[in-house]
PyMOL commands that place a pseudoatom at each C-alpha (Angstrom):
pseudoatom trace, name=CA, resn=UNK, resi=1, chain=A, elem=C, hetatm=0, pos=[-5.497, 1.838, -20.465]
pseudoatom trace, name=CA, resn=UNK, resi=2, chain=A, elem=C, hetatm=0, pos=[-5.738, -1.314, -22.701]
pseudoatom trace, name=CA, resn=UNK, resi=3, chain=A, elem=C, hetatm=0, pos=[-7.584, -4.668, -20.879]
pseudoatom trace, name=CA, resn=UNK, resi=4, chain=A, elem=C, hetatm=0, pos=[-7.168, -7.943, -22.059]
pseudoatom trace, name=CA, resn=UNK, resi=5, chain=A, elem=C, hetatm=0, pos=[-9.730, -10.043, -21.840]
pseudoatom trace, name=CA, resn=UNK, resi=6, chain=A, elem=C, hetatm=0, pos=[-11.857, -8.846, -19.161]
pseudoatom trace, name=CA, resn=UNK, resi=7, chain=A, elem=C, hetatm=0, pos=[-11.477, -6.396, -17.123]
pseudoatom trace, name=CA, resn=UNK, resi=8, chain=A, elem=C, hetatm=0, pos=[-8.716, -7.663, -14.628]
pseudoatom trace, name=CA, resn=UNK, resi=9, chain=A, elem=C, hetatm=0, pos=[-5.573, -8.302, -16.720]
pseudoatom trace, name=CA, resn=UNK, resi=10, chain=A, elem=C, hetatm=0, pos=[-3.802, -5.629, -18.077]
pseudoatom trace, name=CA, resn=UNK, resi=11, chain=A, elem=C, hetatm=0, pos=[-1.343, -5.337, -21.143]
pseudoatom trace, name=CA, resn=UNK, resi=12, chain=A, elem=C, hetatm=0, pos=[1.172, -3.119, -20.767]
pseudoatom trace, name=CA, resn=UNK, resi=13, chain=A, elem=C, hetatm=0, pos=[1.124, -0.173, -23.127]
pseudoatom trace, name=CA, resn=UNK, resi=14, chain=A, elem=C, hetatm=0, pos=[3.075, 2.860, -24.281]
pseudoatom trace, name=CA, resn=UNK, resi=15, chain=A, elem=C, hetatm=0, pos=[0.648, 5.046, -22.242]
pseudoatom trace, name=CA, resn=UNK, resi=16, chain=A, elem=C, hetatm=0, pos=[2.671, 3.419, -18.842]
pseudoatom trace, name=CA, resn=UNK, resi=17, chain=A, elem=C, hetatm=0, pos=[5.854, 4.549, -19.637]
pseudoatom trace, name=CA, resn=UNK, resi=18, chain=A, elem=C, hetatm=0, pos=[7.409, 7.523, -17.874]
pseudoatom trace, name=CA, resn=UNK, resi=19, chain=A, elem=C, hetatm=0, pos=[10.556, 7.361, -19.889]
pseudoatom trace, name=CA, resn=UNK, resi=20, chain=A, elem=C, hetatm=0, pos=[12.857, 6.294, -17.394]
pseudoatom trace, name=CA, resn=UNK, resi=21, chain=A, elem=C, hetatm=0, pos=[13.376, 2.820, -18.719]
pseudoatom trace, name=CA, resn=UNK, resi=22, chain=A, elem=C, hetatm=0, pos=[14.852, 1.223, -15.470]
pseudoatom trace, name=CA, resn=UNK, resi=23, chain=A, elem=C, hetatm=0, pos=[11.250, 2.228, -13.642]
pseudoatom trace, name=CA, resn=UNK, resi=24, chain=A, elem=C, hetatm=0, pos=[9.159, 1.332, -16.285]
pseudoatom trace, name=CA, resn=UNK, resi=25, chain=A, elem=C, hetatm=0, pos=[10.333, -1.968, -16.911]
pseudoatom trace, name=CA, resn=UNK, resi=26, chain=A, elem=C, hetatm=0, pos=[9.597, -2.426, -13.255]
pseudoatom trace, name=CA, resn=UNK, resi=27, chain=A, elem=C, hetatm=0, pos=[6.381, -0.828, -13.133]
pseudoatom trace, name=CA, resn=UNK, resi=28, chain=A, elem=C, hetatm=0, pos=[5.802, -3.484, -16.032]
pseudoatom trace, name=CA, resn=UNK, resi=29, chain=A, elem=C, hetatm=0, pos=[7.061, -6.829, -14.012]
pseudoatom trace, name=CA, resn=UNK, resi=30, chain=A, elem=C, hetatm=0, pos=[4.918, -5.368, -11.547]
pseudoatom trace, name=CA, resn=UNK, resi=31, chain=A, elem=C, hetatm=0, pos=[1.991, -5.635, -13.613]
pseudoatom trace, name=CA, resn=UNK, resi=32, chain=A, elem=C, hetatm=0, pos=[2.704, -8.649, -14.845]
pseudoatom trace, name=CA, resn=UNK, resi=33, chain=A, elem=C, hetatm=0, pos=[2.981, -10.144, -11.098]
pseudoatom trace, name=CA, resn=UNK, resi=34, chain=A, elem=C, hetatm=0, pos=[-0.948, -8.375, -10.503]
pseudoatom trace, name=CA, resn=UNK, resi=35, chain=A, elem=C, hetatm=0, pos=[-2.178, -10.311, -13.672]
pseudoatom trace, name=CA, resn=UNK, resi=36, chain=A, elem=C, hetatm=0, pos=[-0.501, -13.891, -12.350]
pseudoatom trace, name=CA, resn=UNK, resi=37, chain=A, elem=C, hetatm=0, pos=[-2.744, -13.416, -9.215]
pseudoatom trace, name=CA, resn=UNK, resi=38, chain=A, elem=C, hetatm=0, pos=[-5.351, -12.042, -11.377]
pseudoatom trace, name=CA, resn=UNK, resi=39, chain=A, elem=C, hetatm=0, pos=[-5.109, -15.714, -13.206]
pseudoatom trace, name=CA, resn=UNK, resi=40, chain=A, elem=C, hetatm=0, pos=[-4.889, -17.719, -9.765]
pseudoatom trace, name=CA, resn=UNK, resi=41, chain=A, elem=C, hetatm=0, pos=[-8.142, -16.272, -8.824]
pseudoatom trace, name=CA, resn=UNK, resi=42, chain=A, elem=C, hetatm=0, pos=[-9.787, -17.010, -12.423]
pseudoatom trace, name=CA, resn=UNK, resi=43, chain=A, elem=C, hetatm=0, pos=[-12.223, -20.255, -11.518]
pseudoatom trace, name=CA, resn=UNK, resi=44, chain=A, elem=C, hetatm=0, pos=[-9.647, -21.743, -9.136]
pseudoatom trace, name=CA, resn=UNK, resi=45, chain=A, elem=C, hetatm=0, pos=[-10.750, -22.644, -5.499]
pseudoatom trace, name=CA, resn=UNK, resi=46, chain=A, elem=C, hetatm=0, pos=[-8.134, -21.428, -2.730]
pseudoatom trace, name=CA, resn=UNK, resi=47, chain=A, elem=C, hetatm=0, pos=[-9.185, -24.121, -0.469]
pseudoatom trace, name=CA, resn=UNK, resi=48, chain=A, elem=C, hetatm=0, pos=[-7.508, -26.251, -2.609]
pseudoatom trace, name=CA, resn=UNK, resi=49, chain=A, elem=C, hetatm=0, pos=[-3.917, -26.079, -0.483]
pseudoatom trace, name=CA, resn=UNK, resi=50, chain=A, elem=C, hetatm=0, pos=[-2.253, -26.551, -3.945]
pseudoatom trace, name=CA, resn=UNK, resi=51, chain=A, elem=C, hetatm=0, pos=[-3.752, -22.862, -5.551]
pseudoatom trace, name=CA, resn=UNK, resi=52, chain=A, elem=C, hetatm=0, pos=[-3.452, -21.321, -1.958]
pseudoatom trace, name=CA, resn=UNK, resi=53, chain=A, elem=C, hetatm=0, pos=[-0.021, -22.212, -1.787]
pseudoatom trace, name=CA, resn=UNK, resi=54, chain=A, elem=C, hetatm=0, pos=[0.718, -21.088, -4.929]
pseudoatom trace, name=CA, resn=UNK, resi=55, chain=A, elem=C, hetatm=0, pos=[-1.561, -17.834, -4.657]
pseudoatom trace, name=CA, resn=UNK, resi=56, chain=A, elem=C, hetatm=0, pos=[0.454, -17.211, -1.347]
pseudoatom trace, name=CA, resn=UNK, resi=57, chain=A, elem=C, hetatm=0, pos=[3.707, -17.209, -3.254]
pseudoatom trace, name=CA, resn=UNK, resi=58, chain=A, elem=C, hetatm=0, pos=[3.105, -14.838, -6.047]
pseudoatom trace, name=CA, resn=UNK, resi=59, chain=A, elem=C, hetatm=0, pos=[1.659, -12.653, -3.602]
pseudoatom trace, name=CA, resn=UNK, resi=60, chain=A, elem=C, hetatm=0, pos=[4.864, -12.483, -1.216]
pseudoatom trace, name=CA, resn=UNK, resi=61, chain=A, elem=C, hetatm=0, pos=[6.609, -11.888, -4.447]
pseudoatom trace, name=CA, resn=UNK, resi=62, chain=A, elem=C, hetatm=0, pos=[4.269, -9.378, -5.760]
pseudoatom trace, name=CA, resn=UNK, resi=63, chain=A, elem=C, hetatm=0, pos=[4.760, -7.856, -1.907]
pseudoatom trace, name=CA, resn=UNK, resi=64, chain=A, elem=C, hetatm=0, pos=[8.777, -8.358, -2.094]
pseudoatom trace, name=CA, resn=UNK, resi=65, chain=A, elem=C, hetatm=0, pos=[8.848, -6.566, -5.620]
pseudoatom trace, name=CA, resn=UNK, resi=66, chain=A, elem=C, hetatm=0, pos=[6.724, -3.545, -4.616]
pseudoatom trace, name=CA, resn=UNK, resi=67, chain=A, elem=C, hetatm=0, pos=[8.851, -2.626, -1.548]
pseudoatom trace, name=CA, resn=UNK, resi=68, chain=A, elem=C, hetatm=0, pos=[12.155, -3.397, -3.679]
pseudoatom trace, name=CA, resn=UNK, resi=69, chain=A, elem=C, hetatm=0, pos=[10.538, -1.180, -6.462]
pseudoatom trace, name=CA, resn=UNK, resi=70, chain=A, elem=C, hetatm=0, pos=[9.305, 1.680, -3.906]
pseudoatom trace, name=CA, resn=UNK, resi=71, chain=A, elem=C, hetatm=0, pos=[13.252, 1.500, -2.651]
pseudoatom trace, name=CA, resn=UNK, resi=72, chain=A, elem=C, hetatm=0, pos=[14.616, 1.953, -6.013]
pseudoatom trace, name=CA, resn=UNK, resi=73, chain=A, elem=C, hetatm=0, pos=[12.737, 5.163, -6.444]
pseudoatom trace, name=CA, resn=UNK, resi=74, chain=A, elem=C, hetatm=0, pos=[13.572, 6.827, -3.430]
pseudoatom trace, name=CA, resn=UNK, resi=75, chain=A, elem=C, hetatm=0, pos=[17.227, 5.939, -4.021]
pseudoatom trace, name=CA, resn=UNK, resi=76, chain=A, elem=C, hetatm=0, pos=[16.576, 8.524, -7.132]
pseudoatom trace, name=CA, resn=UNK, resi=77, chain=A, elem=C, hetatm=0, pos=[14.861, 10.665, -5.374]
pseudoatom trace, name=CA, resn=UNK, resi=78, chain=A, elem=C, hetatm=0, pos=[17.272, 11.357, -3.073]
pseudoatom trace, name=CA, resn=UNK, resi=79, chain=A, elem=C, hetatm=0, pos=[20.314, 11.377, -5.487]
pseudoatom trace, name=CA, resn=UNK, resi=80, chain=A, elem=C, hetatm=0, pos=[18.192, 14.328, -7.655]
pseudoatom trace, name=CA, resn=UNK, resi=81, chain=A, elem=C, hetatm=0, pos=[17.033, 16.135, -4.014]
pseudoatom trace, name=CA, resn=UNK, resi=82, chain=A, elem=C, hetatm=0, pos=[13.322, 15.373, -5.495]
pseudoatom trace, name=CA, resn=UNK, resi=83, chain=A, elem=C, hetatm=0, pos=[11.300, 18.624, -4.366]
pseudoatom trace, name=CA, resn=UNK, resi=84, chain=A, elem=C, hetatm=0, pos=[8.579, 15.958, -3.257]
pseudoatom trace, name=CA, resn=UNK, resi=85, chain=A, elem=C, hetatm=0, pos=[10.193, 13.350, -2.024]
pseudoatom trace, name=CA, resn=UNK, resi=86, chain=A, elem=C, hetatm=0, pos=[8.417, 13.368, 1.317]
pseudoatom trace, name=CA, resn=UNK, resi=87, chain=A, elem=C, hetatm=0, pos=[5.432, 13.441, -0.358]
pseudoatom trace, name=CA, resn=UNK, resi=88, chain=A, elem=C, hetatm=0, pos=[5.838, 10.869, -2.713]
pseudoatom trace, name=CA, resn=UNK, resi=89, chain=A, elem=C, hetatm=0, pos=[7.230, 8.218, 0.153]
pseudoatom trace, name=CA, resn=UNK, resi=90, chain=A, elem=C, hetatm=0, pos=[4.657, 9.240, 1.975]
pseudoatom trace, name=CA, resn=UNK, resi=91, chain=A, elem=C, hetatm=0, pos=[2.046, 7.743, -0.750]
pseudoatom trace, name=CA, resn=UNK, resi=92, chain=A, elem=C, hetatm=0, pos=[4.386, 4.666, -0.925]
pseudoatom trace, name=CA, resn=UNK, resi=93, chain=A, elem=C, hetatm=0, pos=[4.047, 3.778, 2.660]
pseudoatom trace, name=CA, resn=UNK, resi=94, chain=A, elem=C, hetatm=0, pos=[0.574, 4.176, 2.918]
pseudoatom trace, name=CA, resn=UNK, resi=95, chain=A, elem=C, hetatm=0, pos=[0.189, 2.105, 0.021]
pseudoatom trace, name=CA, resn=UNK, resi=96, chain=A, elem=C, hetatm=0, pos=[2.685, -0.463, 1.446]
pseudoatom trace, name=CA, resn=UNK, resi=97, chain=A, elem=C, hetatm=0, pos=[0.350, -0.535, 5.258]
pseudoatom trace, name=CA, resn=UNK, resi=98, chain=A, elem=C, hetatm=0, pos=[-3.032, -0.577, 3.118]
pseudoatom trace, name=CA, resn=UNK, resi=99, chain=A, elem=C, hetatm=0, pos=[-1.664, -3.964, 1.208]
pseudoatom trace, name=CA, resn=UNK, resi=100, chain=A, elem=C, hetatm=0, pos=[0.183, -5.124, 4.781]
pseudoatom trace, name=CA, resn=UNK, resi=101, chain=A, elem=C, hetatm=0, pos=[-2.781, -4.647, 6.546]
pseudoatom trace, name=CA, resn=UNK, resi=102, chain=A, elem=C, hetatm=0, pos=[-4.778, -6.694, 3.770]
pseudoatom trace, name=CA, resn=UNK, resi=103, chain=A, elem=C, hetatm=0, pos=[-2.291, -9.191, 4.161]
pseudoatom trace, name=CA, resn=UNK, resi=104, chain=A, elem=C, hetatm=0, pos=[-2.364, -9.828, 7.729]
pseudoatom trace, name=CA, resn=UNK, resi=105, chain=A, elem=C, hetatm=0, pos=[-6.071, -10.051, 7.856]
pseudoatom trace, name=CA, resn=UNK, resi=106, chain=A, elem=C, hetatm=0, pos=[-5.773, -12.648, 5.233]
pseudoatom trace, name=CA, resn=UNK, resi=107, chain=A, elem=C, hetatm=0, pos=[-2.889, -14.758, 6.864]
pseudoatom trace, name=CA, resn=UNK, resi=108, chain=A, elem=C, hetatm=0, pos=[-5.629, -14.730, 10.381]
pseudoatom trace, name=CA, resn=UNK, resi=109, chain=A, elem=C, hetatm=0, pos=[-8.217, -14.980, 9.137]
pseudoatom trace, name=CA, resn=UNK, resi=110, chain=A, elem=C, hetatm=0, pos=[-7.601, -17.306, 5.853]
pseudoatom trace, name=CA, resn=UNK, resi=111, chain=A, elem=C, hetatm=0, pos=[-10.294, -15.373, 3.900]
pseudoatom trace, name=CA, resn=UNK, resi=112, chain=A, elem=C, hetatm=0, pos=[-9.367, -12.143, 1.485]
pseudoatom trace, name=CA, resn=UNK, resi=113, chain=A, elem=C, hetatm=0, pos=[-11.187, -10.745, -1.361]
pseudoatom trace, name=CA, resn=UNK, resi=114, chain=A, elem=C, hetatm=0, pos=[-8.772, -11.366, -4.023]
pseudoatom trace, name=CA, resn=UNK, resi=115, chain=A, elem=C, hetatm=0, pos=[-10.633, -9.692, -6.294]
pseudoatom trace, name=CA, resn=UNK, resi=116, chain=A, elem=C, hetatm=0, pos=[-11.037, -6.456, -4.293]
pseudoatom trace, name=CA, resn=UNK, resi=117, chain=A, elem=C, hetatm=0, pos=[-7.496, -6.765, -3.251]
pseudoatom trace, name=CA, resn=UNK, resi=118, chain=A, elem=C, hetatm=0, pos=[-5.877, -7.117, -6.902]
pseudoatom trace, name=CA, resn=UNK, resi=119, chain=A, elem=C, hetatm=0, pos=[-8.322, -4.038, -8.155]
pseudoatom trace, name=CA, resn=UNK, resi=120, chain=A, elem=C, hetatm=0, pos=[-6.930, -2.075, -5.473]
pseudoatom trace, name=CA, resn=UNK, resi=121, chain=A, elem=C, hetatm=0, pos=[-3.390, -3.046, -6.262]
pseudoatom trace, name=CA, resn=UNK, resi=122, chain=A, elem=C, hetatm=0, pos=[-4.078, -2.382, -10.329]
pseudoatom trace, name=CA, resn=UNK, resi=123, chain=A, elem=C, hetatm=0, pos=[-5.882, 1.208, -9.880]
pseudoatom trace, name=CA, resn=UNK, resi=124, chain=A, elem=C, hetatm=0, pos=[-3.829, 2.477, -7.591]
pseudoatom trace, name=CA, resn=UNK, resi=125, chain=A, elem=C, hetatm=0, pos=[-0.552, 1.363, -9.556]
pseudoatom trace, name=CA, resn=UNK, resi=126, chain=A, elem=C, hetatm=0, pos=[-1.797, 2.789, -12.654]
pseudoatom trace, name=CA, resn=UNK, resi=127, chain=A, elem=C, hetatm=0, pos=[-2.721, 5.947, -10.747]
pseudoatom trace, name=CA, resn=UNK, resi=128, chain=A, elem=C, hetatm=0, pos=[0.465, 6.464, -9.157]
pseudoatom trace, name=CA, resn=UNK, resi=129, chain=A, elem=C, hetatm=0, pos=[2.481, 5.539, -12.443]
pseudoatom trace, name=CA, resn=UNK, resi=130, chain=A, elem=C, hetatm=0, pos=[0.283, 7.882, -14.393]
pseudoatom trace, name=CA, resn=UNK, resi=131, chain=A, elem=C, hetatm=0, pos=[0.500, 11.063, -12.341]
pseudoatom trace, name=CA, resn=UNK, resi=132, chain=A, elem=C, hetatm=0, pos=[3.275, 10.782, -9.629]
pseudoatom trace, name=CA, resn=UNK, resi=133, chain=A, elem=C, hetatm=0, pos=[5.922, 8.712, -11.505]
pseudoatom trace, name=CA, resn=UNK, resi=134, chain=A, elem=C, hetatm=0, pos=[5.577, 10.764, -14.754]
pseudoatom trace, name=CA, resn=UNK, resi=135, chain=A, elem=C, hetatm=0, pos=[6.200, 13.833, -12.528]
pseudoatom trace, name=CA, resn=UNK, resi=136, chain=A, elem=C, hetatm=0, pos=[8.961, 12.649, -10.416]
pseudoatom trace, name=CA, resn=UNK, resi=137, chain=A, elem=C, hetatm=0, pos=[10.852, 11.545, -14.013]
pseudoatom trace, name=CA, resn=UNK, resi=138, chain=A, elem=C, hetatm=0, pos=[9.771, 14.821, -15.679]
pseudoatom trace, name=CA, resn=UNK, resi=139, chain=A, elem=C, hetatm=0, pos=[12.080, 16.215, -12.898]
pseudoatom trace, name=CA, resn=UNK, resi=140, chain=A, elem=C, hetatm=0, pos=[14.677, 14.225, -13.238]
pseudoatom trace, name=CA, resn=UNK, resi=141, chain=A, elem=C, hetatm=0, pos=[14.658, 14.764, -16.787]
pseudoatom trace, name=CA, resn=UNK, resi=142, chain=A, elem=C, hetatm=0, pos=[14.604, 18.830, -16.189]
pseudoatom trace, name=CA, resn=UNK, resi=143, chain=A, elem=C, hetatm=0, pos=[17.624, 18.332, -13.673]
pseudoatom trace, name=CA, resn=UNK, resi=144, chain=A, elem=C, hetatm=0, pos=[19.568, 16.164, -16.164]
pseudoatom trace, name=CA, resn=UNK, resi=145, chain=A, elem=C, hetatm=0, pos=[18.928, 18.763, -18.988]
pseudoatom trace, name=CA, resn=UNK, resi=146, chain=A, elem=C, hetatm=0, pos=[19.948, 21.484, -17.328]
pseudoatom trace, name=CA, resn=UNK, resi=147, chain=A, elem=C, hetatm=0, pos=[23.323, 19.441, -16.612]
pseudoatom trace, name=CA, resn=UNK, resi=148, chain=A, elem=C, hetatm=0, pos=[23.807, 19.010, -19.985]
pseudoatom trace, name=CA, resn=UNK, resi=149, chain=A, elem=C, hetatm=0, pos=[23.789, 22.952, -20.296]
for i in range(1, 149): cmd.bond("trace and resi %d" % i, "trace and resi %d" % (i + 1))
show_as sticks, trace
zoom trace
C-alpha cells in the first residue's frame, strides 16, 4: 500500500485493483471520499459549524456510497450464484452497523474520533478489497471463462 504524505491519505495503486473495472473504480471513489475526511480533520476545528457542516456532508456521502457500493456487489453476486455470498454480505453488514453505530454516537453525542473512525474505515476497506473482493472477482472470472468454453 502506497501513503501519501503521512500516514492517513492513500493513493490509489495497481495493488487495489481486482480486475473488475466497474468495482475498482468504486473501491477507488471510495478512497478518495476517506482521504476528503482525512483532509477535513487535518488542523481544522469541528466546532467551527462551517468544517462540521462540511465534515457531516462528506461523511453522509462517504456513508451513501458505501451502501450503494456494498449493493452493487451483491447484485453480482447473486447474478454469478457466488458460493459465498452469505458470507461476504454478512462482512458488509457488519461493517455497515460498526460505521452506523459510530455514526449515531457521533450525531448524540457531537463528539467522534475522526481519526479512529477514518483508520477504521481505510484498514478495513483495504482488507476487504485485498482478500474478499479479489476472491469474489477471481470467481467471477472462473465462471465467465468457463462460458467462453
Amino acid at each position: 500500500m502506497k501513503i501519501v504524505n503521512n500516514e492517513k491519505y492513500i493513493a490509489w495503486n495497481d495493488s487495489f485493483n481486482t480486475g473488475y473495472k466497474r468495482i475498482d473504480e468504486q473501491h477507488e471513489k471510495f478512497l478518495g471520499m476517506l482521504n476528503k475526511l482525512y483532509e477535513i480533520d487535518d488542523d481544522k476545528d469541528l466546532n467551527d459549524i462551517k468544517v462540521r457542516e462540511k465534515f457531516n456532508s462528506v461523511l453522509r456521502d462517504t456513508i451513501d456510497y458505501m451502501v450503494y457500493h456494498f449493493k452493487t456487489e451483491e447484485d453480482i453476486m447473486k447474478a454469478i450464484n457466488y458460493k459465498n455470498l452469505a458470507k461476504h454480505s454478512s462482512k458488509h453488514r457488519d461493517f455497515s452497523n460498526k460505521i452506523l453505530g459510530e455514526v449515531k454516537t457521533y450525531t448524540a453525542n457531537n463528539y467522534i474520533d475522526i481519526v479512529g473512525l477514518i483508520t477504521y474505515l481505510r484498514n478495513w476497506l483495504l482488507n476487504h478489497i485485498l482478500i474478499e473482493d479479489k476472491a469474489f472477482v477471481y470467481e467471477i472470472k472462473s465462471i465467465l471463462k468457463k462460458t467462453d468454453n
